[in-house]
C-alpha positions, 0 to 999 in steps of 0.5 A, a space after each residue: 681248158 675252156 668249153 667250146 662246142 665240140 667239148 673240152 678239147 686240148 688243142 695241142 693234142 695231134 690226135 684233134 687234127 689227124 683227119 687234116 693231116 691225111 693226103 689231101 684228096 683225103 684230108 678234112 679242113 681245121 676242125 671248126 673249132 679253130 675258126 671260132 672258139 675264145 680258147 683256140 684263139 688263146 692258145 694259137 696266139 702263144 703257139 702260132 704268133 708267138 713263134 712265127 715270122 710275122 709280117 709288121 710293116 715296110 722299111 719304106 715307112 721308117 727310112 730316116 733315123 729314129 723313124 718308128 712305127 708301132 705294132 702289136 704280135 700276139 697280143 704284144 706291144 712292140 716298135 720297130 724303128 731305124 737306129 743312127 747306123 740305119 739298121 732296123 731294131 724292134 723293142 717290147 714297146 714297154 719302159 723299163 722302170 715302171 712298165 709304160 707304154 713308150 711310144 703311142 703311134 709312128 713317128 720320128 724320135 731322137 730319144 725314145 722317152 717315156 712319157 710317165 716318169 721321163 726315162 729316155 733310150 737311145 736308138 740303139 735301146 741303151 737306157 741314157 738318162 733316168 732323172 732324179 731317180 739317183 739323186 742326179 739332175 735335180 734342179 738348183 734349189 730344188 734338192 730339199 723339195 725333193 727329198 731324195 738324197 737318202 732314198 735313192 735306188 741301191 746299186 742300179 747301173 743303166 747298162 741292166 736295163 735296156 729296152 727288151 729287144 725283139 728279133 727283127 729281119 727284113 726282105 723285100 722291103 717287108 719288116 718281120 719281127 719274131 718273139 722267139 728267140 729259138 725260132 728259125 732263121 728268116 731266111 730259111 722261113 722264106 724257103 726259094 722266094 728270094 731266088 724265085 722274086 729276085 728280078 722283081 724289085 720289091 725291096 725298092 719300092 714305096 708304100 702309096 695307098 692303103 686302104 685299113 679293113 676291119 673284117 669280120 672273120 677269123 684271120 685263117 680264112 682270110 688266108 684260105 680265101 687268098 690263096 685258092 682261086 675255086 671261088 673266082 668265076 662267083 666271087 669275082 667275075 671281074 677278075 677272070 677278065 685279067 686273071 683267066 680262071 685256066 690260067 691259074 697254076 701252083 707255084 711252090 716250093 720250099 718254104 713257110 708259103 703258099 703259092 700259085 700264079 697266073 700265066 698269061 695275064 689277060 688283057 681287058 681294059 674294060 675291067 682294069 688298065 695298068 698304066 704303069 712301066 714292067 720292073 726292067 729285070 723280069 723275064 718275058 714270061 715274068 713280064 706277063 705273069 702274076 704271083 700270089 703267095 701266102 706268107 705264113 703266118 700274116 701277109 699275101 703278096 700279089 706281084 705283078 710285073 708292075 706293082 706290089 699289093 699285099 694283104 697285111 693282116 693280124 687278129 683282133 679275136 676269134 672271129 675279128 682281123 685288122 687288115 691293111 691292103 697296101 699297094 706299092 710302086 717303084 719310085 721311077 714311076 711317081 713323077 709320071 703324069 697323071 701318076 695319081 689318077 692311076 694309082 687311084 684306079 689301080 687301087 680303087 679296082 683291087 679294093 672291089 676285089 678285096 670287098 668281094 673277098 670280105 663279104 665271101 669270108 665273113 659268110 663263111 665265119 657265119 657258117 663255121 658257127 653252126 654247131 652241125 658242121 665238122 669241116 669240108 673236104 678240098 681239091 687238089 686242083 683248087 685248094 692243095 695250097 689250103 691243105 698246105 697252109 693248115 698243115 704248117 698250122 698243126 705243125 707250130 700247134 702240136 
C-alpha cells in the first residue's frame, strides 16, 4: 500500500470510516485522504467505478444503427452503439486479435473494423471477417507473396472471439453501462425515480447544447457541491432569485441517489426567463417545481418542468474531472421561433452557475490538501444528502 499523508492506510478497511458512518448530526465527512490521495484514487476506481451504475451518455446521441460513441469507465476503454434491431450494446472498445483500439471517437459504422490488422464485427459483436489470417481472401496472384498456406492459425473458429461484451441499460434516455457482471439490476440502482419522474418525458427528449469543463477537483466534491443547497445565498446570489433558498427541500427515497427539490420555483425574469412550454403530463405542483438528484456514482440531474440539464462527469486523477453540462428539450419545442436565442440564454445562465460551482469546488480541492485538516461535520438541514452519498461510497469500498 502506498504512502499518503495520513500514513499507510488500507482503504478497504471499515474502521477508516467509522466516524462517517455515525448519524449524521454525529458523523465526520470522508477523511481527506479520499479527495486527494494517488492510492485512494487507484483503489476507488476497481472498488467504486468498476461496480457501479455509471452514467456514459443519451440514447439521443446514437439513434440510428450502427450509431457509436466512446467512452471510458474506470480507466476502460469501451463503446456503446445501436445494433440492426435498435437495441443498445457497449463492448470493451479492444479488437480481439491483437488488442487495438477499435473505434477512436463517435460515429456511424456499419461494420466495426479494426484499424491495424482489419478484423471487422458485426453490430451485434460477432467477429465477420479476419482477412488472410487462415489462408482465406488473399488476392489473386498473391498467395506466393503471402506466404501463409502453411502458417495459418490451428483450430481458430470466429464464433470464440467476439467483441467483450458490457452490461448496458438505459432510463430516461440516459445510457449506464456497468463492468460487473454481479452487480445489481439498473432497475433496483434507481430505487422510485421511475415512479417519482414518470410524467416528466426525459426519455424523449434531445440533447442541444453542451458545454465540456475540466475542473480542477476531485469528482466527490463535485457531487457533494450539487446536492446541498447551504452554499447558495454566497456561491450563488443569482439563483436564490428563482430558486429561493427556503424553498428548498429533501426529496428521497429508495435508491443509489441523492435528492431534494425547490417547490415553488420563483419567478424573476431579471436573472433567467424560460421561454419554453411545461411537459403537458406534470401535476400542477410538478408544473412549479424543480428536482435535483445525484445519481451515484456520475450524473446530477436538474429537472424543471420544461427542460432537462445534467452534470455528466468522470475523474481524470485524484484531484481532476471531465465534466459535461448538458441540457436537453423536448423536440416539439425545437421548431419554436427564436428557439435558439432561447436555449442559448437558458444555457449560457446555468453555465454562470456551473462557473460559480467550479470556482467553489476547486478551493475546496485546495483546502482538503492541507496536511492539518481531518474532515468537517454536516447539518441535517443542508447537507443529510452528503452524508447519504458518502455513505453509499464506504459501502461499495468496504
Amino acid at each position: 500500500m502506498a504512502s499518503s499523508q495520513s500514513g499507510h492506510a488500507d482503504y478497504c478497511n471499515p474502521a477508516l470510516y467509522e466516524a462517517t458512518r455515525r448519524h449524521v448530526e454525529q458523523a465526520v465527512t470522508l477523511p481527506p485522504d479520499s479527495y486527494r490521495d494517488e492510492e485512494f484514487y487507484r483503489v476507488e476506481r476497481q472498488r467504486v467505478w468498476a461496480r457501479s451504475w455509471v452514467a456514459v451518455g443519451y440514447e439521443c446521441q446514437v439513434p440510428n444503427a450502427g450509431d457509436c460513441i466512446t467512452v471510458e469507465v474506470a480507466d476502460q476503454p469501451l463503446f456503446v452503439l445501436r445494433d440492426r434491431s435498435g437495441g443498445l450494446r457497449a463492448f470493451y472498445n479492444v479488437c480481439r486479435h491483437r488488442g487495438s483500439r477499435l473505434l477512436k471517437q463517435h460515429g456511424n459504422c456499419k461494420v466495426i473494423r479494426c484499424p491495424y490488422h482489419g478484423w471487422g464485427y458485426s453490430l451485434e459483436g460477432q467477429l465477420l471477417g479476419t482477412p488472410y489470417f487462415k489462408g482465406l481472401d488473399v488476392p489473386a496472384g498473391m498467395a506466393e507473396k503471402f506466404a501463409i498456406a502453411d502458417g495459418v492459425a490451428e483450430d481458430f473458429c470466429k464464433d470464440d472471439y467476439p467483441l467483450l461484451a458490457v452490461r448496458c441499460e438505459r432510463w430516461a434516455g440516459i445510457i449506464f453501462v456497468n463492468l460487473d457482471d454481479a452487480a445489481m439490476p439498473l432497475a433496483e440502482w434507481l430505487g422510485d425515480l421511475p415512479q417519482r419522474y414518470a410524467r416528466h418525458p426525459l426519455a424523449e427528449l434531445k440533447l442541444v447544447r453542451r458545454r465540456d469543463y475540466r475542473i480542477g477537483a476531485n469528482w466527490k466534491l463535485i457531487a457533494e457541491n450539487f446536492m446541498e443547497y447551504y452554499h447558495l445565498p454566497w456561491g450563488h446570489p443569482e439563483l436564490c432569485n428563482i430558486s429561493g433558498f427556503d424553498n428548498h427541500w429533501r426529496y428521497q427515497g429508495p435508491g443509489m441517489y441523492c435528492g431534494m427539490c425547490t417547490s415553488p420555483l420563483s419567478d424573476d425574469p431579471n436573472t433567467l426567463t424560460v421561454d419554453l412550454p411545461p411537459f403537458t403530463e406534470l401535476t400542477y405542483t410538478e408544473s412549479k417545481s424543480a428536482y435535483f438528484v445525484h445519481l451515484f456514482p456520475n450524473i446530477s440531474l436538474w429537472i424543471f418542468p420544461h427542460h432537462f440539464l445534467t452534470l455528466l462527469f468522470r475523474p481524470s486523477g485524484p484531484a481532476t474531472t471531465l465534466e459535461h453540462v448538458d441540457m436537453l428539450v423536448h423536440p416539439d419545442v425545437l421548431t419554436r421561433p427564436g428557439i435558439d436565442e432561447s436555449l442559448d440564454r437558458i444555457m449560457k445562465f446555468w453555465c454562470f452557475v456551473n462557473d460559480q460551482d467550479v470556482e467553489l469546488v476547486e478551493g475546496v480541492q485546495a483546502g482538503v490538501a492541507a496536511r492539518a485538516y481531518r474532515g468537517g461535520r454536516l447539518c441535517y438541514r443542508f447537507e443529510e444528502p452528503i452524508h447519504r452519498f458518502q455513505n453509499m461510497l464506504i459501502d461499495l469500498m468496504t
